[in-house]
N, C-alpha and C positions, 0 to 999 in steps of 0.2 A: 743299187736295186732298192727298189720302195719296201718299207715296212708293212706285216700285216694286208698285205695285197693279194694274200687268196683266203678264202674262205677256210674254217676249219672244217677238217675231214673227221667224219667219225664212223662207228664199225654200227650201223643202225640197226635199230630191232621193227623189221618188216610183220605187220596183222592184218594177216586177211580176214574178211567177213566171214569162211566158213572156219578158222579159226586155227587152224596153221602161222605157226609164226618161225622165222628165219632171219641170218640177220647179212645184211651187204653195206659195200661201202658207198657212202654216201654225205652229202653236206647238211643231211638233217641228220639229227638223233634218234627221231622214231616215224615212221612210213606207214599209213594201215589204204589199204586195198580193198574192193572188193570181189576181185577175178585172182589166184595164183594159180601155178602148171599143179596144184593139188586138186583145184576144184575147178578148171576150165575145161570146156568139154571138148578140146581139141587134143589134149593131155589126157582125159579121161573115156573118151569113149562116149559118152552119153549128152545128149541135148538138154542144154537148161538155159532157157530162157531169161535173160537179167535184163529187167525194165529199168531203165533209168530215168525218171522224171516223167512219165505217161509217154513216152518215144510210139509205142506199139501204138496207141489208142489213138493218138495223135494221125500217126499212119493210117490205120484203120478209116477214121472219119474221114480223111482226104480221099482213101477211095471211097466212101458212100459219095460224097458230091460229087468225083468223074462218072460217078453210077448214073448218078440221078441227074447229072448235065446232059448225058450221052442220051441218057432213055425221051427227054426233051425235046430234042433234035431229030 
């Protein structure tokens, strides 16, 4: 059997953006997040919107053009 042929495991320390931190096994040493079941609103109850990179806005504008292709025609 090969030496050093799996990676090391270690007991990582997990941060979330809302700032909950936990720790699981994994092959990094530290993991940060920005959704955990503390502050995801399928866990929570409550709707909160996380934009990541202009996604929504992005969205948005594509429908203003099928808007305004449609109104065209």
């Amino acid at each position: 059997m090969k030496k050093d042929m799996h990676p090391k495991y270690y007991q990582a320390k997990v941060v979330c953006a809302c700032g909950n931190v936990f720790t699981v096994g994994s092959t990094l040493p530290e993991i940060k997040v920005e959704v955990c079941a503390n502050c995801h609103s399928f866990f929570t109850g409550q709707e909160k919107l996380v934009d990541t990179a202009g996604r929504v806005e992005r969205f948005k504008k594509i429908l203003e053009k099928k808007k305004k292709m449609s109104r065209k025609k």
